[in-house]
N, C-alpha and C positions, 0 to 999 in steps of 0.2 A: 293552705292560704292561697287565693286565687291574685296571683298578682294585678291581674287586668280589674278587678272588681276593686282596687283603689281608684284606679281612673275615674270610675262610676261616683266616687267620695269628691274628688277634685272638681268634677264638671259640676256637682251640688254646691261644692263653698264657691267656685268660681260665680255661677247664678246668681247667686245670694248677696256675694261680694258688690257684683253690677249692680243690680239693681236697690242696695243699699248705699251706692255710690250716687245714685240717680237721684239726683233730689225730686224732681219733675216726678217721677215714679210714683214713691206712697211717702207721702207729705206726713212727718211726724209720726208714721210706725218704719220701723227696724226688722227685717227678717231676722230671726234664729234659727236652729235646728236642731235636732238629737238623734241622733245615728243607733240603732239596736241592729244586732246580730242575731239573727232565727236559726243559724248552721243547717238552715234546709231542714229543717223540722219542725210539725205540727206547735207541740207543745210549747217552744220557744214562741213562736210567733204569735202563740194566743196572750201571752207573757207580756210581750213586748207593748200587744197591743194594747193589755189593761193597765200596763204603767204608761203610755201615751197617757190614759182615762182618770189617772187617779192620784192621790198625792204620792210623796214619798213614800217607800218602806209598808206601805198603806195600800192592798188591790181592794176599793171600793170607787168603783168606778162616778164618773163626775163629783168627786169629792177632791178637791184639789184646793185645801187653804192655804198651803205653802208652797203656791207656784208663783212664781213672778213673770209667768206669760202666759199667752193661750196659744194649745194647739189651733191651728187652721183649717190644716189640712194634712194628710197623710200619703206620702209617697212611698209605695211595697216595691218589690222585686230583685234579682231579676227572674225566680223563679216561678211559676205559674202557680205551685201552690202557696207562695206567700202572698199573693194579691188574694187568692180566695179564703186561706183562713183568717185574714187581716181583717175581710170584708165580713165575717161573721159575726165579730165583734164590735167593731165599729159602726156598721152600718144600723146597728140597734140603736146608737148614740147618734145618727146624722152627722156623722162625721165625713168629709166630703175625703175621697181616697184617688192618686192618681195610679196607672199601673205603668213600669217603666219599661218593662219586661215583655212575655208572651202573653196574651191576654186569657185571662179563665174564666171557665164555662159558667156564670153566676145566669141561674134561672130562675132566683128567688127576685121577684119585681121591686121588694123593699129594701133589697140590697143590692141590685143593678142599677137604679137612680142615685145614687152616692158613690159611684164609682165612674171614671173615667179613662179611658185605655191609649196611652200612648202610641203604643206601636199598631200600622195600619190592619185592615178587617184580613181574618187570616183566609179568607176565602181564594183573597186574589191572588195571594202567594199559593193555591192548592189548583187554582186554573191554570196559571204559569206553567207550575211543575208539570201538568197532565198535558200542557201545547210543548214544552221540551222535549219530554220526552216521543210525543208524536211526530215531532220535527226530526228527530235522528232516530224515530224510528226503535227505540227501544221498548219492544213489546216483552221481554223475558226480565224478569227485577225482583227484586228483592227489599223487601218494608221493614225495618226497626224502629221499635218507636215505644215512647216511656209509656208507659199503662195508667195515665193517668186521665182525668175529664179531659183533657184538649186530646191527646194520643189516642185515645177510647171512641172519640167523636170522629177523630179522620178515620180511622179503621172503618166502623162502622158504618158513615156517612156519605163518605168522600170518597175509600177508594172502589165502592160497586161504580162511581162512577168512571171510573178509572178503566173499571173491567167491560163497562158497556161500549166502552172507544176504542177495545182493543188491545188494552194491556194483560198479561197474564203474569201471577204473581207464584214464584220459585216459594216462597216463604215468606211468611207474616210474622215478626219470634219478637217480643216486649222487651226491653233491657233487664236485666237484672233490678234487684232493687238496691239502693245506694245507701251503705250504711256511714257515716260521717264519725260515729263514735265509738260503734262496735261491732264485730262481727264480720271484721275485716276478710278471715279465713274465708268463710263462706261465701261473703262478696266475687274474692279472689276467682275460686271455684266456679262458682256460675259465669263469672266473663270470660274464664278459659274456653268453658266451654259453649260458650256462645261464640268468640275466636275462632275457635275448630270449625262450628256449623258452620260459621259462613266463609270459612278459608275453600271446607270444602265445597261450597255450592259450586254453582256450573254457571248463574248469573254475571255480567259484568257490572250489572248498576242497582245501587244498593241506596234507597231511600232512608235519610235518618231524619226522623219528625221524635227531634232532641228538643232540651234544654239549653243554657249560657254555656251549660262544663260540659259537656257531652265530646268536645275536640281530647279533653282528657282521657279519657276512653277508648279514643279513638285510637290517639297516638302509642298505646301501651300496645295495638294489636299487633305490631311486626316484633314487638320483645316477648308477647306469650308467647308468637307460634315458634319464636327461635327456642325459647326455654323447652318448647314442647316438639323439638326437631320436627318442625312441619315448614313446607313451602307453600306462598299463596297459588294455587293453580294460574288463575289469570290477574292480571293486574285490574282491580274494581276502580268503578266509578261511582265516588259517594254523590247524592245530593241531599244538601242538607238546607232545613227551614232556617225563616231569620234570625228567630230567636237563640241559633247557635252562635256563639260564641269566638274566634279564634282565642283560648284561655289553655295555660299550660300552672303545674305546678312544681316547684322549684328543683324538682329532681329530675324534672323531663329538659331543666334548661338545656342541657348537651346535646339530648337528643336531634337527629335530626328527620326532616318533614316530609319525605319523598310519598310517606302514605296520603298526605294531604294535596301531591300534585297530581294535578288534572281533575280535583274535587271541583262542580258545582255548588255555588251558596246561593240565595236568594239574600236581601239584603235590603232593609228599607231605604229610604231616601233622608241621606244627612245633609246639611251644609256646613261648610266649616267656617267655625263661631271664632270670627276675628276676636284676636288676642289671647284664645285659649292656648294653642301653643305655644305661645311666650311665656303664660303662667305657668306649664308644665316646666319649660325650660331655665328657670328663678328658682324653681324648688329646689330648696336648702337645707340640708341637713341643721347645721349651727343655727339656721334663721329663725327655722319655723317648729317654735319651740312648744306652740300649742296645738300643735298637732299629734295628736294621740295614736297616730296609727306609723307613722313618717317613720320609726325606727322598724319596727316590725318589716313592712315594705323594705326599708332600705337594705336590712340582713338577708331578705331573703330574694330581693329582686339583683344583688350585687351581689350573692354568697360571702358577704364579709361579716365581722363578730364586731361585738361593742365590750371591751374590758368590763368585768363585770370587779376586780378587785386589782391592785398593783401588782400583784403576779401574771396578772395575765395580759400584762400592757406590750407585752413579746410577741403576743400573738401573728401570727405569720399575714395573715389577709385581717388587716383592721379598719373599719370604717373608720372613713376621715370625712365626709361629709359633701366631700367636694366633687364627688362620682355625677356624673352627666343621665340624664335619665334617654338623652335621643342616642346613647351608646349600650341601649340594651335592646336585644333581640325584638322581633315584633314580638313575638312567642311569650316571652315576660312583661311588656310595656310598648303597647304601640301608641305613636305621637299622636297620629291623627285622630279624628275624633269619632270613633265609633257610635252604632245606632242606637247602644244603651246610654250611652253617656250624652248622644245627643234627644233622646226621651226625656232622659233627669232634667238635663237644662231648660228644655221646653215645659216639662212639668211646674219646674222653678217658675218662669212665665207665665204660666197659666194661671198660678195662685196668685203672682202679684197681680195681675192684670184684673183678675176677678173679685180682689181687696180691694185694688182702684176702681173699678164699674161703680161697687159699693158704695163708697165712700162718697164718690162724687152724686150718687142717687140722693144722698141722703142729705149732702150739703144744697142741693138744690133748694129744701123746705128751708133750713136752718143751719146757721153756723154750728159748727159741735166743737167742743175744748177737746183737749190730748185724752181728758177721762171718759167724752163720750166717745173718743176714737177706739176704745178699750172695749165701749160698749158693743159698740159694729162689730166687733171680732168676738165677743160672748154669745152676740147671737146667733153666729153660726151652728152652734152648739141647742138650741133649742132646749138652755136650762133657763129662763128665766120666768117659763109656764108655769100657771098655777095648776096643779094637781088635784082632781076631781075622780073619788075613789070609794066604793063600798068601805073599803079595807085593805091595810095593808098589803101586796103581794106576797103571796109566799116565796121565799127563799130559799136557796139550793138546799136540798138535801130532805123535800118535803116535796106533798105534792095535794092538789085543794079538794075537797069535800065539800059538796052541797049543803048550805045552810037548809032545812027544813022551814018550809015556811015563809023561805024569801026570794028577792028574784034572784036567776042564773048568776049574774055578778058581783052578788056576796058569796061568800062560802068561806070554809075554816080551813085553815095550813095545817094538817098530820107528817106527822116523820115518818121518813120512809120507813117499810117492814126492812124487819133484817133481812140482809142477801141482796138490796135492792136501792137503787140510787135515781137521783136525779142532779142532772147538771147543771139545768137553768130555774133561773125562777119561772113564778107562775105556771109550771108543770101538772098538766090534768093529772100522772100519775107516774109514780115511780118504776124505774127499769129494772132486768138482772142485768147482773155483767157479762160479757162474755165468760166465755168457763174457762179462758187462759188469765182473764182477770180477778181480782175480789173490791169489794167495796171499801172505803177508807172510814175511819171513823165517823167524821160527819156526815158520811155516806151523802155525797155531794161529785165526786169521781172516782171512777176504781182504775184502781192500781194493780199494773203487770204483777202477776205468779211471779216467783223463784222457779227454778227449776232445782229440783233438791236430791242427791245423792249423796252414799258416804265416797268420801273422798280422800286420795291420801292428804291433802293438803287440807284439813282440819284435824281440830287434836283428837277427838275420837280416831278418826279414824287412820293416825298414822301411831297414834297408842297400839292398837289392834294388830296392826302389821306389824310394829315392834314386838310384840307377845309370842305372835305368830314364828318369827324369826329368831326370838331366843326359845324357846321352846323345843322348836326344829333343830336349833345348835346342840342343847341337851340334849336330845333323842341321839343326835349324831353321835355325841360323845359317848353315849351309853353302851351304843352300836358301839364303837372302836374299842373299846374298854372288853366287850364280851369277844370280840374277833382276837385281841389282842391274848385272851385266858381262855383261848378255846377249848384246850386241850383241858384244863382243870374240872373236876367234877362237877360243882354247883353248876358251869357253860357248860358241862355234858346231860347231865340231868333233864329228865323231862323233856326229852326233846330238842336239843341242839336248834334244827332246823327251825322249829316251830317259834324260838324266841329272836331269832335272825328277822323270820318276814314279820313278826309282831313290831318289832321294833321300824321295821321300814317302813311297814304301812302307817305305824305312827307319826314317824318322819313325815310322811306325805301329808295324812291329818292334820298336823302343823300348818303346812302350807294351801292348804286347803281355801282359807278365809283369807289370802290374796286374791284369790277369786273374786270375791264377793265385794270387797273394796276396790274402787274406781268408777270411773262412767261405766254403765252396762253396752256392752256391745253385743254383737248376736255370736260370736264366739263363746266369750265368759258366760252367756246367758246357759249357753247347750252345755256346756261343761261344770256350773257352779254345783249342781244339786246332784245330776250323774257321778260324775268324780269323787263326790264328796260320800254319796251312796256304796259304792264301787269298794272304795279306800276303807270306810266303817267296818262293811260287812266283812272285809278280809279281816282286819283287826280282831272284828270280836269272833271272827269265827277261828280264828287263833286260840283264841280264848277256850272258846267254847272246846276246842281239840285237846287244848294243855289240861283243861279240868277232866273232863272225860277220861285224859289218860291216866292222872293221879287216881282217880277210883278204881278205871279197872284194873290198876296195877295190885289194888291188894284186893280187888275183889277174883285174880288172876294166881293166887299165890299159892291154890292147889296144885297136884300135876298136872292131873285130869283136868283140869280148868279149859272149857272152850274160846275163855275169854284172853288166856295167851296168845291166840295170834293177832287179835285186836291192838295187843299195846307195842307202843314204839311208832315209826314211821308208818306204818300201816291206816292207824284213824287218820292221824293227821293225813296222810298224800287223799284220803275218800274226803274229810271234813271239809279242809280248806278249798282246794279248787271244786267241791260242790256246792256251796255255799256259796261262791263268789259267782258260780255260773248262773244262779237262781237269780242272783242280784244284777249280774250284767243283764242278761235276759229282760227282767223286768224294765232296764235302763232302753236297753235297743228299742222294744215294745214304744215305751214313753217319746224315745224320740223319731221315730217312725208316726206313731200317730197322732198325738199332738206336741209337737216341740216347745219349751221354752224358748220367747222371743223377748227384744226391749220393748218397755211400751210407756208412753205418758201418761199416766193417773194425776187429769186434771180435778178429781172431785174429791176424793178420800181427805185431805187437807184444805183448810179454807185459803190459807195465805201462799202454797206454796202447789206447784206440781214434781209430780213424785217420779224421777225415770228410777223404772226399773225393769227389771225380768218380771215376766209374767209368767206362771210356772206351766202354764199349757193346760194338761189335766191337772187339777186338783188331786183326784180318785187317783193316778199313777206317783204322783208326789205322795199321797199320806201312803201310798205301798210300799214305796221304797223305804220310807222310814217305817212304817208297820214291821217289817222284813230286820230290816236293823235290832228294832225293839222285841223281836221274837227270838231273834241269838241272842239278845242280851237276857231275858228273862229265862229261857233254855242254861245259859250257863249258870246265872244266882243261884237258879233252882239245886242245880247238881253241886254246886260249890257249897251250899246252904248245908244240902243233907250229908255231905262230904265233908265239915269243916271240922268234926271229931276226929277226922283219920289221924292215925300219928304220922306223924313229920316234924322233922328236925329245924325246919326254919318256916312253919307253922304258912306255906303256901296257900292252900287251901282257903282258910281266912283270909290271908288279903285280896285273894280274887275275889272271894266274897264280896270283901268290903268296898272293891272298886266295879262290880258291878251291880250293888248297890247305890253309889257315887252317879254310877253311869246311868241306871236307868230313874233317880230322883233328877235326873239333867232335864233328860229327855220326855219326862212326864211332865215336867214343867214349862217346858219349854214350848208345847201346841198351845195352852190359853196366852202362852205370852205372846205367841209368834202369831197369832187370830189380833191380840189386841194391840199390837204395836203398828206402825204404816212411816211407808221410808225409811228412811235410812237408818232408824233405830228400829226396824224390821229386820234387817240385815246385822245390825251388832247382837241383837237377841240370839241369833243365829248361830253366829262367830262366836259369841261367850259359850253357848253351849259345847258347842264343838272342840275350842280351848279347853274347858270344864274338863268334861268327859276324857277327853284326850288325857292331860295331864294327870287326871286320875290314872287311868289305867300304868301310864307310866313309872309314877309316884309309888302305887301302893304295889305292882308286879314287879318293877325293879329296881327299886331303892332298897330295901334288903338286900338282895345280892349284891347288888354295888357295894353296902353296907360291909359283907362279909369279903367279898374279892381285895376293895383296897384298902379299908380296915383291920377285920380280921381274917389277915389269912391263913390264919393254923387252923381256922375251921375250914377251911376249903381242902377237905379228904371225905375222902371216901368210905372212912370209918364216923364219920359226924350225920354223915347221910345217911348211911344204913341205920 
């Protein structure tokens, strides 16, 4: 809340006030007003301007049965893109618009005749600046300035002339852009570091061709560079255009100003409007009870509270109503009468004076009643024209067609194709959207993407991470369970070792699909699919080692058998870390030559954009799983023609059966993972991987478990033989 830009509110009702006090003024009409809020943004302000246009609760513009006055006239600002979007819409309706503000660049002729600019031609204030600076002689400087039509026109226009006199410019760098509702962070970020660039320049005078707020901005620069242990090299000299502001907001109250001494302003020419400091000085909390803004202000220009319930009538700093407004900072409320506030007023002026020209033109022919005084103010509006029309206009979200047969200005209104809009009426043809946007139903404006990822903060996907984490807890326990009966035979059996890393690497599996949930960043990007390849292969080449050895053990049970030195720690230490090096290898390859990055897939979904990893190679991504899926079909296979061996707690089958389990996952799992997109790309994934996982664990050792803390009079060494 910019405390100063109430003042801007006060100098309008003071206006209004006067000259509805005047009788001499406008003989039997009444000024009113309606005050709208744009928050500096597009969209608002086209808002505001079509309920200026239209009845109640109703955007059909000139349609207004339930008004009980007429707009005039329309006063925008003080920022320079509210005069210019105001003016798009209005100046279609002849609506006369004053600007109170910096004036903006309107090149369109049917829209620059409906508009009038308060504040003087910005030319002279850019000749000034360029005799200033040639007068002390400051040829080394430095430009910031908003990137908008008026900031885009000095750049480009105004300072080659700058350079032809002799000035040379250190840096040229655009503000940031100013987020009011979101996106604070990012905001943040870029004005640090735009603080930095110009702490560190080597310039002493720094041009800001701002906005009203732009002193906000200003004033945060000695709290970034302290947050950011930095000193300003030399102390600068700002100069700044008129339409800057002295504006602070309610947290900068304490602050204090030293960056703003020895600043240059430029500054239109005010006079001060007897009696407007009085009415400042009258204003009343208890009085002025129809003032819709007076409490807001008051909380926030006196940091005091308003009891909101009888508990809270304690409160330590309580508005009482009675606070003085010439005892607050200039910084929060200055008395005098600033350039914007002396625009508004003369705006004010302007439309009475130009309702009285009227009026008096008109009473010259004939007396007119209070109802045709009503008249004189409809026509400014230029509805009371008869309309002369092949046909209807088409309307948003259509666009016209040549009648066959007739002239140019008949034709037929078609709906827009899908994918494709229009904004305004009578459009020869309908648009795409941007590709960050999509069309809305009536395909009439399109509406910003989502940006879409699994995230823990939806229920998918803080489900998934729950799974993930109980899963991992069981694997853990399983693990401590076998560590703890290491020494017992079923833990001896088959390989000790090889059920130790079976089990870890399942652990890891588990956590695996933490990865995959959250924003992708270029870390989790390089690690989701590697890690996950990495962590498999070991798993089932586990597998693959523990089956291999149950065969050759009885296919080993001659003396002579060559296949005796094969069994025990021997396959497994060749199996395991060879497999896993086939599988690293392939991973190094992949992120060597084409890595997985983040990336925005604006098109694959129509409503939403999709952040995610983009797997790099396709061809190295299906290797790595190819590679997975070929231990896995290697062990079924041996497990399959193996599952007749005798054995006492029938192993053999459940590896079968879990990689069985394992490889229906993962065969299913390509057409799913082709035909799903975002974030339920990624759960397709994560189920698999869960799937799979807990099979192996499930059906390789839950048996054991079964008999460890169960039955353990079977855990001998006579039940295994």
């Amino acid at each position: 809340y910019l405390t100063q830009t109430y003042k801007h509110i006060l100098a309008l009702v003071f206006a209004v006030k006067e000259i509805n006090d005047d009788t001499q003024m406008l003989r039997n009409i009444s000024l009113g007003f309606n005050i709208y809020n744009d928050y500096f943004t597009r969209s608002l302000t086209y808002l505001a301007s079509l309920e200026l246009l239209s009845t109640w609760s109703k955007f059909i513009p000139s349609y207004k049965c339930d008004a009980q006055s007429i707009t005039v006239a329309v006063i925008g600002g003080p920022d320079t893109n509210a005069c210019l979007f105001m003016a798009t819409i209005l100046s279609s309706y002849k609506l006369p618009q004053l600007g109170y503000g910096s004036s903006p660049l309107i090149n369109d002729p049917s829209q620059k005749v409906f508009f009038q600019w308060m504040f003087p031609n910005r030319n002279q204030q850019y000749t000034g600046m360029l005799q200033l600076l040639l007068l002390f002689r400051w040829t080394w400087i430095g430009v910031i300035f908003i990137p908008d039509d008026n900031g885009l026109w000095f750049v480009q226009k105004e300072l080659p002339k700058f350079s032809q006199s002799g000035i040379c410019f250190e840096f040229i760098e655009p503000f940031p852009t100013v987020y009011f509702k979101s996106g604070i962070h990012e905001m943040m970020e870029s004005w640090t570091k735009l603080y930095i660039f110009i702490s560190d320049s080597f310039t002493s005078v720094v041009i800001l061709h701002g906005e009203i707020h732009t002193t906000i901005f200003l004033r945060m620069f000695p709290r970034v560079l302290e947050l950011e242990d930095k000193e300003m090299k030399t102390g600068k000299v700002w100069i700044m255009t008129a339409q800057i502001e002295f504006t602070s907001v309610p947290f900068q109250r304490s602050w204090d100003i030293n960056i703003l001494h020895g600043s240059l302003a430029f500054e239109t020419e005010s006079k001060e409007v007897v009696g407007f400091q009085h009415f400042l000085q009258i204003r009343n909390l208890n009085v002025e009870t129809r003032d819709g803004f007076i409490k807001d202000f008051w909380r926030q220009a006196f940091d005091c509270s308003f009891p909101n319930s009888l508990e809270e009538e304690n409160v330590w700093n309580l508005c009482i109503g009675e606070e003085k407004l010439e005892a607050l900072p200039r910084s929060v409320f200055d008395m005098s009468i600033t350039p914007h506030s002396y625009s508004i007023y003369n705006a004010i002026y302007a439309v009475a004076h130009a309702l009285k020209s009227m009026s008096s033109s008109m009473l010259k022919h004939r007396t007119i009643s209070e109802e045709g005084q009503k008249n004189v103010l409809n026509s400014l509006l230029w509805q009371v024209q008869p309309r002369s029309l092949c046909n209807e206009p088409c309307r948003k979200g259509h666009s016209k067609t040549k009648k066959e047969g007739k002239p140019f200005c008949c034709y037929d209104c078609l709906p827009c194709p899908e994918g494709k809009v229009s904004n305004w009426t009578e459009m020869d043809s309908c648009y795409q959207c941007p590709e960050d946007q999509y069309p809305c139903k009536a395909q009439d404006h399109c509406i910003p993407k989502e940006i879409s990822f699994l995230s823990f903060q939806e229920t998918l996907g803080i489900t998934l991470a729950i799974l993930a984490l109980l899963f991992s807890s069981i694997t853990a326990l399983v693990l401590a369970v076998f560590v703890q009966h290491k020494d017992t035979p079923i833990v001896k059996a088959n390989n000790q070792g090889l059920s130790y890393t079976l089990l870890v690497s399942l652990l890891l599996s588990f956590l695996c699909p933490l990865l995959f949930i959250g924003q992708p960043q270029r870390a989790t990007c390089l690690l989701r699919q590697t890690a996950f390849g990495i962590i498999f292969s070991l798993a089932i080449s586990c597998v693959v080692a523990k089956t291999l050895i149950v065969v050759l053990a009885f296919m080993a049970t001659r003396p002579d058998s060559k296949m005796r030195s094969w069994v025990g720690n021997k396959l497994a230490l060749f199996m395991v870390p060879s497999c896993s090096l086939v599988q690293t290898t392939l991973c190094i390859v992949w992120l060597m030559s084409s890595a997985p990055f983040p990336n925005l897939d604006m098109h694959s979904l129509p409503t939403e954009m999709i952040l995610e990893c983009n797997e790099g190679s396709a061809t190295l991504f299906y290797c790595v799983l190819g590679f997975i899926g070929l231990l896995a079909m290697i062990s079924f296979t041996v497990a399959f023609l193996g599952r007749n061996l005798p054995d006492s707690f029938n192993e053999m089958k459940f590896i079968t059966l879990s990689m069985l389990l394992f490889c229906s996952v993962w065969i299913s799992f390509v057409p799913a993972y082709q035909s799903t997109k975002g974030k339920y790309m990624m759960a397709v994934e994560i189920f698999s991987i869960l799937a799979s996982s807990t099979g192996l664990l499930v059906l390789i050792f839950s048996p054991k478990i079964y008999i460890i803390l169960i039955r353990p009079e079977l855990n001998n060494k006579q039940q295994l033989m």
